[in-house]
KOLVEX-792148 format. One line per field, with one value per residue (C-alpha): residue number from 1; chain; x, y, z. Coordinates in nm, 3 decimals, padded with zeros to 5 digits, always signed. Each point is the difference from the previous one (the first is absolute). Example, Ala and Ser with C-alpha at 12.3 -4.5 7.8 and 13.67 -1.06 7.14 Angstrom:
<recs>
i	1,2
ch	A,A
px	+01.230,+00.137
py	-00.450,+00.344
pz	+00.780,-00.066
</recs>
This chain:
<recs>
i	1,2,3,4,5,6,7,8,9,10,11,12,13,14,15,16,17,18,19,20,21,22,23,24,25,26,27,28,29,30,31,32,33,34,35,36,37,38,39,40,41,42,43,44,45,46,47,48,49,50,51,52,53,54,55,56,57,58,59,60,61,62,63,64,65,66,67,68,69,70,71,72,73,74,75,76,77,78,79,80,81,82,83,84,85,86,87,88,89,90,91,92,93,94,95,96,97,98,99,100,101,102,103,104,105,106,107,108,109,110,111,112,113,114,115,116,117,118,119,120,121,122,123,124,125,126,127,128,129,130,131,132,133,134,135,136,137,138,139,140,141,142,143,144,145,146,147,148,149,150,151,152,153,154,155,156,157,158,159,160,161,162,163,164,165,166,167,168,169,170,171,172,173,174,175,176,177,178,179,180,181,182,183,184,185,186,187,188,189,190,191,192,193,194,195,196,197,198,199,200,201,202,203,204,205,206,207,208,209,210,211,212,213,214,215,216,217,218,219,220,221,222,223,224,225,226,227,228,229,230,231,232,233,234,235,236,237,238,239,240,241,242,243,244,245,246,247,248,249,250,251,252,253,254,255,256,257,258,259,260,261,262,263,264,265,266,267,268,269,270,271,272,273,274,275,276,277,278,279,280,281,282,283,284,285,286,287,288,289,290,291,292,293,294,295,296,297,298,299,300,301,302,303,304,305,306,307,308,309,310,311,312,313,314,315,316,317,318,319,320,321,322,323,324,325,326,327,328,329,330,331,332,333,334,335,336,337,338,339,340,341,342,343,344,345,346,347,348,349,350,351,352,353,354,355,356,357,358,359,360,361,362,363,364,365,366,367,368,369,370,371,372,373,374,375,376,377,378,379,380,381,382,383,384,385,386,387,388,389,390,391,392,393,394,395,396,397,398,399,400,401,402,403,404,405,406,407,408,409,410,411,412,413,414,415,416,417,418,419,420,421,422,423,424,425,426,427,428,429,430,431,432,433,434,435,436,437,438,439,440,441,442,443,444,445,446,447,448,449,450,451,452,453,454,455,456,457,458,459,460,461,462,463,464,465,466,467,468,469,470,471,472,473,474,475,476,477,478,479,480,481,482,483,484,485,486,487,488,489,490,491,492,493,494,495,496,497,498,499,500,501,502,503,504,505,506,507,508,509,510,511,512,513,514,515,516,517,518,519,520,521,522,523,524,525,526,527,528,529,530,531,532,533,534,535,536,537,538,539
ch	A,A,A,A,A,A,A,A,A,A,A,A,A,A,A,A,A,A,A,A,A,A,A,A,A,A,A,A,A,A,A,A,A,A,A,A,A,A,A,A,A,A,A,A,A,A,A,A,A,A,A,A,A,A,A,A,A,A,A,A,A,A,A,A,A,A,A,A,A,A,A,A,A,A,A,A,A,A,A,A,A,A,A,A,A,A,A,A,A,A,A,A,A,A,A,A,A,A,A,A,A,A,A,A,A,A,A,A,A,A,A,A,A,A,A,A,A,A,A,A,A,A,A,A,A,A,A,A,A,A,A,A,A,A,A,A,A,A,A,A,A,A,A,A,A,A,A,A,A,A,A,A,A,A,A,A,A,A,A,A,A,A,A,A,A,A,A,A,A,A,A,A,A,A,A,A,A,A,A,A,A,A,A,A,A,A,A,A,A,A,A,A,A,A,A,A,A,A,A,A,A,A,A,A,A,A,A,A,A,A,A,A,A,A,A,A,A,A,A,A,A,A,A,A,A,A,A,A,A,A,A,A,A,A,A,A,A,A,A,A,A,A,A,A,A,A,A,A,A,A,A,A,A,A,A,A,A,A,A,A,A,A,A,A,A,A,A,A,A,A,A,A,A,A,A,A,A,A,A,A,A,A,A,A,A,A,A,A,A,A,A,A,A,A,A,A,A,A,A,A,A,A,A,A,A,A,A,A,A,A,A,A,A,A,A,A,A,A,A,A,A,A,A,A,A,A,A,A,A,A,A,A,A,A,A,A,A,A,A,A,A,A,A,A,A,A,A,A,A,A,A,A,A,A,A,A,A,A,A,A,A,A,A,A,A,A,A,A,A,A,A,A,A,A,A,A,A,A,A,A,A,A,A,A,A,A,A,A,A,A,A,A,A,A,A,A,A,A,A,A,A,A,A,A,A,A,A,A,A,A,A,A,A,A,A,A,A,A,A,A,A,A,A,A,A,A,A,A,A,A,A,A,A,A,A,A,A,A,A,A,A,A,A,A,A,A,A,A,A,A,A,A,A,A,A,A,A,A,A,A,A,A,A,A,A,A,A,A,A,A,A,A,A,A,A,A,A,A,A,A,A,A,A,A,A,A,A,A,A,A,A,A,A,A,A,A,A,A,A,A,A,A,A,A,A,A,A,A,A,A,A,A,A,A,A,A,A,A,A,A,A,A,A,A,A,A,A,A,A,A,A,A,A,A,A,A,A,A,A
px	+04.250,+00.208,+00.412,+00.126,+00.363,+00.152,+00.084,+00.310,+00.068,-00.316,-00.123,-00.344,-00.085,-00.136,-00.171,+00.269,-00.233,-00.076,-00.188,+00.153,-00.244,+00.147,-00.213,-00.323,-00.073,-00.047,-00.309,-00.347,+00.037,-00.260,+00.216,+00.305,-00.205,-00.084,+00.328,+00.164,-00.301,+00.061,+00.373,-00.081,-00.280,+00.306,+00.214,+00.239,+00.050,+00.292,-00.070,+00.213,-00.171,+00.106,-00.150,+00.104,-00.196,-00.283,-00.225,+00.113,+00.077,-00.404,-00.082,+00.173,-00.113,-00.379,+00.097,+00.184,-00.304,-00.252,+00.177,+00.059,+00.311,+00.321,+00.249,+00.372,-00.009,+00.357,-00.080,+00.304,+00.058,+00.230,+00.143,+00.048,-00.039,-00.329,-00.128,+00.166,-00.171,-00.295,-00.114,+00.113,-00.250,-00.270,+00.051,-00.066,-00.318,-00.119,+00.041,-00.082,+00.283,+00.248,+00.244,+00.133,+00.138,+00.246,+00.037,+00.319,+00.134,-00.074,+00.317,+00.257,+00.217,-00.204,-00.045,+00.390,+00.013,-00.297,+00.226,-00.241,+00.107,+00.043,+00.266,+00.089,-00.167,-00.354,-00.014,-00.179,+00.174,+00.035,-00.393,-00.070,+00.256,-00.199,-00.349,+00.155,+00.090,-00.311,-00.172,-00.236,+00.215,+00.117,+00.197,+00.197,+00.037,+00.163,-00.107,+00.292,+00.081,+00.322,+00.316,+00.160,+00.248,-00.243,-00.233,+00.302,+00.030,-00.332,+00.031,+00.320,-00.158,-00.188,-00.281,-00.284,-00.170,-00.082,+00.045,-00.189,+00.130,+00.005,+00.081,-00.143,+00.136,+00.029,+00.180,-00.193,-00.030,-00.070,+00.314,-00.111,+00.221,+00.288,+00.363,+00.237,+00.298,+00.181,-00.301,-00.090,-00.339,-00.230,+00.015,-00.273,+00.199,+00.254,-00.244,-00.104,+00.358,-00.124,-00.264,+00.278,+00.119,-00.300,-00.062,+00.337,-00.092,-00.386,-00.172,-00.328,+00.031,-00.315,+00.030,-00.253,+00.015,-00.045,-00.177,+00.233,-00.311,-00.201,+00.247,+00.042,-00.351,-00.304,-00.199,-00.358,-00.152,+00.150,+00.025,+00.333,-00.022,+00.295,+00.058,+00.360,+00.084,-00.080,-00.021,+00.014,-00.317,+00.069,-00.109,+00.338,+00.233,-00.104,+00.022,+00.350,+00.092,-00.111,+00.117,+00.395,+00.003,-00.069,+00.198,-00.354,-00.232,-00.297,-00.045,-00.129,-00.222,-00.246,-00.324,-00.311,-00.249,-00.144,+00.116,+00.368,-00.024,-00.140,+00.308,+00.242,-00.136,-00.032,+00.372,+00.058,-00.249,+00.137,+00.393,+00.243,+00.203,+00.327,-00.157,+00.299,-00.264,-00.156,+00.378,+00.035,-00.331,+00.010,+00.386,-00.046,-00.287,+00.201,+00.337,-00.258,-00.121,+00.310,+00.081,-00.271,-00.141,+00.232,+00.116,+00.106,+00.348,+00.138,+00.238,-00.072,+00.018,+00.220,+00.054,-00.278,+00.238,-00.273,+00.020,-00.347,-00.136,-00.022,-00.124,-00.198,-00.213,-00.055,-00.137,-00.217,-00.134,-00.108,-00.087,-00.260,-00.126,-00.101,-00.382,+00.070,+00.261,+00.197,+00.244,+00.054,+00.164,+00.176,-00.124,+00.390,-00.017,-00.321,+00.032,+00.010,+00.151,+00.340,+00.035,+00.188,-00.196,-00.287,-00.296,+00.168,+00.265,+00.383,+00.115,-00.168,+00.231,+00.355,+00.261,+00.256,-00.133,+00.188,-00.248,+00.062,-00.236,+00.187,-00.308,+00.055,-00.341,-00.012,-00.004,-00.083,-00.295,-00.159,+00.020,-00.128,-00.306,-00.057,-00.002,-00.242,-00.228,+00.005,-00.096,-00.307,-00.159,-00.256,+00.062,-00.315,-00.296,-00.006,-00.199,-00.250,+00.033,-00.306,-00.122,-00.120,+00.288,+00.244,+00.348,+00.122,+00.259,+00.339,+00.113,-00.231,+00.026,+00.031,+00.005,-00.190,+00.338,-00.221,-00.318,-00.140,-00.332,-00.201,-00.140,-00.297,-00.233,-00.366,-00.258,-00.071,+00.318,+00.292,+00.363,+00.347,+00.172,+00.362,+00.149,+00.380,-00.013,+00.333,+00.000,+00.159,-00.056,+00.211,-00.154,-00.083,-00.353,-00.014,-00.271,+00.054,-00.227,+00.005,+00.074,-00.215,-00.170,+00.113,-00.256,-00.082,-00.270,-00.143,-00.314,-00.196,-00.087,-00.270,+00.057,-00.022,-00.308,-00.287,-00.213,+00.164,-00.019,-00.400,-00.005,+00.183,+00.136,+00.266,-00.111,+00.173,+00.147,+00.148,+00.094,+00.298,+00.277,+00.200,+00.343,+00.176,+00.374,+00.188,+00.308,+00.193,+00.199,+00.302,+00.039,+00.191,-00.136,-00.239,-00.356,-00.262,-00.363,-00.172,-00.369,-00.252,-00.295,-00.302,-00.166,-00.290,-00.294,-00.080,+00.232,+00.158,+00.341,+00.094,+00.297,+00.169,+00.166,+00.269,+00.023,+00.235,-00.269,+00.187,-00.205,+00.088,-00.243,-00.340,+00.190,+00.047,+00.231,+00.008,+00.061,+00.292,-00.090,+00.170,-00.130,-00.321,-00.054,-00.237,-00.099,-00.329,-00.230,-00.120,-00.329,+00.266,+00.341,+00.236,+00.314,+00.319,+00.247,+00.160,+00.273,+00.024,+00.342,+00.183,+00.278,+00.352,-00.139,-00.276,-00.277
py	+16.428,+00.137,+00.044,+00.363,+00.132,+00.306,+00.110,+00.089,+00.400,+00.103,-00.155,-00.081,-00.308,-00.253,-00.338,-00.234,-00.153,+00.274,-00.014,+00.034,+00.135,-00.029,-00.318,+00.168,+00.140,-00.379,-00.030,+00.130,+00.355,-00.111,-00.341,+00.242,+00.213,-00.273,-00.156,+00.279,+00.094,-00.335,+00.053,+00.297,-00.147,-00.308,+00.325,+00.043,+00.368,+00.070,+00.005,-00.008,+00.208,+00.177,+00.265,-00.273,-00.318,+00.104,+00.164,-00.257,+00.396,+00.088,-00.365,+00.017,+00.370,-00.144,-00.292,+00.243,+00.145,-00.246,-00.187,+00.370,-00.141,+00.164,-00.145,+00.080,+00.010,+00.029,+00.166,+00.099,+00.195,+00.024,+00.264,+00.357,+00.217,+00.102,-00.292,-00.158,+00.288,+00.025,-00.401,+00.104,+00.264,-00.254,-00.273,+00.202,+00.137,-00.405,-00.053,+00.339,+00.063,+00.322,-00.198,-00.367,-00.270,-00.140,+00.119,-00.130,-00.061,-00.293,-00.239,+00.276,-00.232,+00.021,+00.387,+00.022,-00.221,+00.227,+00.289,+00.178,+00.225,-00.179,+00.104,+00.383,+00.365,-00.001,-00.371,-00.288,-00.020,+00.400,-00.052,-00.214,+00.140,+00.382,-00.151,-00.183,+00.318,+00.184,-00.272,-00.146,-00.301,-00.239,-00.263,-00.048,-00.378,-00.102,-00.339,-00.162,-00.319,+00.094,-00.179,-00.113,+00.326,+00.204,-00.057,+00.102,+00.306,+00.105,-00.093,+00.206,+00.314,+00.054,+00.125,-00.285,-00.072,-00.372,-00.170,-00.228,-00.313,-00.339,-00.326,-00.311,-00.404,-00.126,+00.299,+00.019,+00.356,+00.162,+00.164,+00.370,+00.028,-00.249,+00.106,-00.079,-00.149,+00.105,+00.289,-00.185,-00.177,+00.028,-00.295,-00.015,-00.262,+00.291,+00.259,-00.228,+00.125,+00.337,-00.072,+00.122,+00.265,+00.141,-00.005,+00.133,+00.321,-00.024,-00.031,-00.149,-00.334,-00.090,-00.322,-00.035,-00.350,-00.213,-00.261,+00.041,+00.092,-00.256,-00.296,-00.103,-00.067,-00.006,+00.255,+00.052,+00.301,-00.187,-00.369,+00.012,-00.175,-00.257,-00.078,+00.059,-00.218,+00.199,-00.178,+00.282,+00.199,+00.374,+00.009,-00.199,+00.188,+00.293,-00.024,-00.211,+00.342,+00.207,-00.245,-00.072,+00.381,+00.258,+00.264,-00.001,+00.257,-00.150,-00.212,+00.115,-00.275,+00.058,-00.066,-00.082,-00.162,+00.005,-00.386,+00.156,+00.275,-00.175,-00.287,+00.239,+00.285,-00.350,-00.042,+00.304,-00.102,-00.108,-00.015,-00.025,-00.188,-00.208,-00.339,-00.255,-00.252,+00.209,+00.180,-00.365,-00.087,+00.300,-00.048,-00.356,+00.051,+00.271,-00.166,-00.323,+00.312,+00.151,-00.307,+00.042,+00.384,+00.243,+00.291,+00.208,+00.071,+00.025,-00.175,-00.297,+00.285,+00.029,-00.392,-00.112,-00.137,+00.153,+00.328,-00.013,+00.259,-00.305,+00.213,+00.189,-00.274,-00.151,+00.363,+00.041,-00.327,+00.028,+00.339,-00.101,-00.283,+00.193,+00.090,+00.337,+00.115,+00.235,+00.118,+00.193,-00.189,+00.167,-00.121,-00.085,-00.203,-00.203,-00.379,-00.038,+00.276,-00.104,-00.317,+00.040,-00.220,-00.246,-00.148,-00.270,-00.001,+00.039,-00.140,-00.335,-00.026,+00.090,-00.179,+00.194,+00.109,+00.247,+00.205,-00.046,+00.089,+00.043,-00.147,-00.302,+00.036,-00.223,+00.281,-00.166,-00.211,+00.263,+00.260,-00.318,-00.015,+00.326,+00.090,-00.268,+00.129,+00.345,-00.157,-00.118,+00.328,+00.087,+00.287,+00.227,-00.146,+00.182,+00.331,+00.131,+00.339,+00.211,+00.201,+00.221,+00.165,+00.201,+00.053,+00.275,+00.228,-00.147,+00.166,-00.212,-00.410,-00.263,-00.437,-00.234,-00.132,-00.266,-00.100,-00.215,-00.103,-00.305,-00.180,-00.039,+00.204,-00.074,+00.206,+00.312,-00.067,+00.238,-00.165,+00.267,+00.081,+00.117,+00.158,+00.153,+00.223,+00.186,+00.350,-00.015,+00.309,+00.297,+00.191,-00.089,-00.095,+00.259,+00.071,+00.427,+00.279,+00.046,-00.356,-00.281,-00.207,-00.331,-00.283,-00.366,-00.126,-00.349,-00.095,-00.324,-00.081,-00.288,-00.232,+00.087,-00.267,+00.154,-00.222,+00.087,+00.416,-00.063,-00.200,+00.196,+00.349,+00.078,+00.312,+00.263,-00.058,-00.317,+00.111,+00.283,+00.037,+00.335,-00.023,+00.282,+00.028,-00.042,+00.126,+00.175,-00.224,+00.140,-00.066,-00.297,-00.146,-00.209,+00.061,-00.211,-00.031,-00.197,-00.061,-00.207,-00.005,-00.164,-00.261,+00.010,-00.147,-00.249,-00.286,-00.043,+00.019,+00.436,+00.180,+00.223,+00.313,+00.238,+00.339,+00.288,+00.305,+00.395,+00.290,+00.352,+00.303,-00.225,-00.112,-00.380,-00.048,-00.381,-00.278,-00.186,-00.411,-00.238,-00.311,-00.211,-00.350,-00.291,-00.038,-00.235,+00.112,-00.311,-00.107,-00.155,+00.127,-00.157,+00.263,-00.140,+00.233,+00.090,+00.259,+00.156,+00.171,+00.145,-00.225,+00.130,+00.133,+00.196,-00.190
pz	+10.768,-00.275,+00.080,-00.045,-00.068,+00.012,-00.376,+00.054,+00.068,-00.092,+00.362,-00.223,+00.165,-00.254,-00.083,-00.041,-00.287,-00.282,-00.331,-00.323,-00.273,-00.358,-00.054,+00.092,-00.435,-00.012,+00.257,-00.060,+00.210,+00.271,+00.047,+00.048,+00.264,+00.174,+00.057,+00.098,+00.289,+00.122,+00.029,+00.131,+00.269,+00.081,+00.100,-00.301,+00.020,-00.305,-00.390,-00.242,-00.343,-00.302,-00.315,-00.233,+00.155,-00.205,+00.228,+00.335,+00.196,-00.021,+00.104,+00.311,+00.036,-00.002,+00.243,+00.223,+00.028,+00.013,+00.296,+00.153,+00.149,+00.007,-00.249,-00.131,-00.369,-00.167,-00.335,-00.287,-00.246,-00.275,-00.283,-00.035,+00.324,-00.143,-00.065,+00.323,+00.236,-00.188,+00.099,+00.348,+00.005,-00.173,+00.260,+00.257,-00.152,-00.049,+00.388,+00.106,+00.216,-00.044,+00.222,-00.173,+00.230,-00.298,-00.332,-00.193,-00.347,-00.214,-00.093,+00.017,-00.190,-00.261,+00.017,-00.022,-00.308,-00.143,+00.079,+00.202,+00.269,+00.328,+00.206,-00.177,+00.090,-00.069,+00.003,+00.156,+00.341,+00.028,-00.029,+00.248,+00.240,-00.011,+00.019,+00.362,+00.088,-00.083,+00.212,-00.299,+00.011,+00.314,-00.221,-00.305,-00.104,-00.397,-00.167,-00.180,-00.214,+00.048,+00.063,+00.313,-00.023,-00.121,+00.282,+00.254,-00.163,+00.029,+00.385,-00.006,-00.166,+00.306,-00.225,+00.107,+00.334,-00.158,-00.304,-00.193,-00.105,-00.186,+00.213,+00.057,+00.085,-00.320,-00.145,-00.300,-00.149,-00.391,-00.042,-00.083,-00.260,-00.237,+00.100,-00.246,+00.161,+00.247,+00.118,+00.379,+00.018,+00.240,+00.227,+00.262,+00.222,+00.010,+00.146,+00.283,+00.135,-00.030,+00.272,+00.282,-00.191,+00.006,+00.363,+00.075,-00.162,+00.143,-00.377,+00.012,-00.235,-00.168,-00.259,-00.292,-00.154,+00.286,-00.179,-00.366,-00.104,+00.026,-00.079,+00.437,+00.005,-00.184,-00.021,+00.088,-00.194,-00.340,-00.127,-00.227,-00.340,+00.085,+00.356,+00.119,+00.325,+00.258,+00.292,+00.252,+00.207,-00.065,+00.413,+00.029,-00.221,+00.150,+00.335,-00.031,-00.143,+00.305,+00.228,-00.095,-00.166,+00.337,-00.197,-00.270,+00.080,-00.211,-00.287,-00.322,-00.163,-00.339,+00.139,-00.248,+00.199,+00.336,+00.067,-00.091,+00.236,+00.272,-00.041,-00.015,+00.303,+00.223,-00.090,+00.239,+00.305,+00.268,+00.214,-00.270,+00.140,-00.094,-00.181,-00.094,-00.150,-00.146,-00.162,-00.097,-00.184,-00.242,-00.038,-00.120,-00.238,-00.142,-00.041,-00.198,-00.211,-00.121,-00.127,-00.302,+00.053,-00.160,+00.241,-00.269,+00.104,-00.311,+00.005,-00.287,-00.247,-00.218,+00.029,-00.285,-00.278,-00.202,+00.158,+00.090,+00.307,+00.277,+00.342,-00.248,-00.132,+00.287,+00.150,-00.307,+00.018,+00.384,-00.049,-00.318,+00.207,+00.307,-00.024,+00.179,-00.231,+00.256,-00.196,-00.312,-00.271,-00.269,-00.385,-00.041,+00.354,-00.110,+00.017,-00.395,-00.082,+00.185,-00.176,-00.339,-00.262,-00.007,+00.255,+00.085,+00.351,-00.116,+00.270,-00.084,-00.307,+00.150,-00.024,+00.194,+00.356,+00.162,+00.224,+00.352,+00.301,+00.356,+00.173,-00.221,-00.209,-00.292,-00.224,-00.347,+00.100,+00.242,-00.341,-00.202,+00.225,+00.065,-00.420,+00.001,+00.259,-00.166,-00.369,+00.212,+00.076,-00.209,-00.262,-00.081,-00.235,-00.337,+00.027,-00.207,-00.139,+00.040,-00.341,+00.188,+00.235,-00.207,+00.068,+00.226,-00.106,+00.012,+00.341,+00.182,-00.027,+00.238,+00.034,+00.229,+00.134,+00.203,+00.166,+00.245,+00.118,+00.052,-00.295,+00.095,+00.250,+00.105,-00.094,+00.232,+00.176,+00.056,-00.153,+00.050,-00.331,-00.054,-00.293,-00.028,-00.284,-00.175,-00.092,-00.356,-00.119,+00.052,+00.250,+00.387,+00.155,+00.284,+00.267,-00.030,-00.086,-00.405,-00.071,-00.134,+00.250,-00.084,+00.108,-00.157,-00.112,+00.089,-00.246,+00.017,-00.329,-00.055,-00.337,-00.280,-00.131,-00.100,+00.186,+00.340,-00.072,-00.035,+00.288,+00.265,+00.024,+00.291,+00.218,-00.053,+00.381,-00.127,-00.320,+00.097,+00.292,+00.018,+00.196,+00.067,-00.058,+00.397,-00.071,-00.281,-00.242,-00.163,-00.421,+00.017,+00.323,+00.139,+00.184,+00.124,+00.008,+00.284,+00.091,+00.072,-00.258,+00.017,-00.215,-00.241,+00.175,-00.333,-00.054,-00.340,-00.177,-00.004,-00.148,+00.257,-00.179,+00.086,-00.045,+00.129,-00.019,-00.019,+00.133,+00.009,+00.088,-00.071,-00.329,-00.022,-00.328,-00.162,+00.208,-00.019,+00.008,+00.236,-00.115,-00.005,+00.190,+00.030,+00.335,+00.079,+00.296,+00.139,+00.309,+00.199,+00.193,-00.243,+00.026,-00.140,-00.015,-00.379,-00.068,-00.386,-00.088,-00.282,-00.165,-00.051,-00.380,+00.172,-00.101
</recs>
């Protein structure tokens, strides 16, 4: 049976396992229902959601209601009071309840630096402190990336029931931001000594990151394009966290897959009690992993002799590598857009090393083979402009930033395709009344040999996918498209195109074309899998 905690003074008592969603754009939606009804059915009762995870809120509004259970969901919000109280009123419409367990706000340290309105009249806390009082809300909970003394202070200000997190063994953690000397960093080893604190003044602790997403173990919904050394069970990590940790009220994983929530909801079956060998056996495989996994601490830079970003390209590379792609990378963050000149790795060619890593990583040769693991991916196949699409009017543009799908797929068969698009233009992709209905196109397009067009004809079935926009994306940002799409029933070599389709009021203006790619349909199941991405030029 699951464990339950009290979450601190809300008296809610929860699942000391949750399920974190913002990886769930990058599942096919009915893969993302399914895991979370099986968390769900293994007794995890608290979600952690949010407007901007590109349509993860309705997902777990459907599986809320499809495993007619009763679960927590901690939803946030973020800017003006309007905007803040109007996806308050929103979230309770997509769970039909007038009544929310938790509603909070989303990295308040990030809302300060935005200088939205947190803490003065009419702002964020005032908020959440009259819906408690109008009984619509029972608990107010913050997420922060924060650091150590800006966590306290948000324990201090008596505002939150519970507070939401980063922590995990290794320490490893993206920095939320690049302090300039001497601004504090955030330091997760530093916030494991807030774990007391937070007890003392009865504040429900819930920690996202458990796994350092993704690096402790490997993961089972995705198969990363370089294998870091993981050498841990997520099962382990987990529950060595519960264990050693009472003051925790749950854990906040990203779940993608049914095997990953059913590993992780086990983690909380059972006694939890004290386990010294078991303390010892994730302590040891982390202290061997520090030794060649960066933590991001920060500390190595400002070391480089060549001033290069060090923590920063080691983030961008694990980030780039990782199939699921959890976070949001800046263009200015991207692997080759931190390094200064050339293809080939700097640090190969210096002559004066000065960086320095605390945990005593060979920095030099882990950035040698890490540059060279990131020439290896490959870039996107030249694209073929269609004739026949003209260009849509300048506020409107976007970029196949990348793809990935198998290379081959047999005939009749089902294969899943993901595609991260950017929004280049100057105005936002919205889900609203009075906007375009943004949507991509997927088209199967046979050879072009004349011989093949008189000898076979895809249905019209085959020929066309639709898939509808989940979530708005922001000018600037990034959204994603992910499906599963099945294959023409005749084998041969196709072109796959890509096309972002606007509609507004029955009118569908120009498409705007992704790209076009050679993928063969073959009689057997011969899937190898074959990622295409933009280089650091675009192309």
């Amino acid at each position: 049976m699951m464990t339950y905690r009290r979450l601190g003074r809300t008296n809610l008592k929860v699942s000391v396992i949750g399920f974190g969603t913002c990886q769930l754009r990058m599942v096919p939606e009915q893969r993302a229902i399914d895991a979370l009804t099986r968390s769900f059915s293994l007794g995890v009762n608290i979600v952690h959601t949010a407007p901007d995870y590109a349509g993860a809120d309705d997902l777990v509004a459907e599986a809320v209601r499809a495993s007619g259970r009763e679960v927590i969901v901690c939803s946030q919000a973020y800017g003006d009071r309007e905007t803040f109280e109007g996806i308050f009123e929103t979230t309770c419409a997509q769970f039909r309840k007038k009544k929310l367990e938790m509603f909070g706000i989303a990295c308040v340290d990030d809302r300060e630096m935005a200088g939205e309105n947190v803490w003065g009249a009419e702002g964020m806390v005032e908020f959440l402190q009259a819906k408690k009082n109008e009984g619509r809300l029972s608990g107010t909970f913050c997420t922060t990336h924060g650091t150590p003394r800006f966590i306290r202070k948000l324990v201090e200000s008596n505002a939150f029931d519970a507070i939401l997190m980063a922590y995990n063994p290794i320490g490893y953690h993206l920095l939320s931001y690049k302090p300039d000397p001497p601004v504090e960093r955030e330091s997760l080893a530093a916030n494991r000594e807030l774990f007391s604190f937070f007890a003392s003044r009865d504040v429900g602790l819930m920690l996202m990151k458990p796994l350092a997403g993704g690096l402790l173990c490997k993961g089972k919904a995705f198969k990363p394009f370089y294998e870091f050394p993981a050498a841990l069970a997520a099962r382990d990590v987990l529950r060595s966290l519960l264990t050693k940790h009472p003051e925790v009220a749950c854990l906040v994983p990203g779940t993608n897959s049914v095997e990953e929530a059913e590993e992780n909801a086990l983690a909380g079956h059972g006694p939890l009690a004290e386990d010294p060998s078991l303390h010892a056996a994730v302590d040891a495989a982390v202290r061997a992993m520090q030794r060649t996994l960066c933590s991001r601490c920060g500390e190595c830079d400002g070391t480089c002799s060549r001033h290069l970003p060090v923590s920063w390209l080691f983030r961008a590379s694990y980030i780039e590598n990782s199939r699921s792609m959890p976070f949001e990378t800046l263009d200015r963050l991207r692997y080759f857009k931190l390094l200064p000149s050339g293809p080939e790795a700097i640090c190969s060619t210096c002559a004066r090393v000065t960086c320095h890593c605390p945990q005593g990583i060979d920095i030099r040769a882990a950035l040698v083979g890490l540059h060279e693991q990131m020439k290896s991916m490959p870039d996107l196949q030249p694209t073929t402009i269609p004739a026949d699409l003209p260009a849509l009017p300048v506020a409107y543009s976007a970029r196949l930033a990348y793809g990935e799908w198998a290379s081959e797929l047999r005939a009749g068969r089902s294969g899943e395709f993901r595609l991260a698009v950017d929004n280049t233009g100057a105005h936002g992709w919205h889900r609203a009344p009075g906007r375009p209905e943004v949507s991509l196109e997927a088209v199967w397009k046979p050879p072009v040999r004349r011989w093949w067009r008189r000898a076979f004809k895809p249905a019209a079935s085959e020929n066309l996918l639709l898939v509808a926009m989940r979530g708005d994306i922001p000018s600037g940002q990034r959204g994603y498209f992910v499906f599963e799409m099945s294959a023409p029933r005749q084998p041969g070599q196709y072109q796959l195109e890509f096309r972002l389709r606007f509609s507004l009021n029955g009118h569908v203006s120009p498409r705007i074309f992704l790209g076009r790619f050679p993928l063969r349909i073959s009689e057997k199941d011969i899937i190898q899998p074959r990622r295409y991405r933009t280089d650091e030029n675009g192309k």
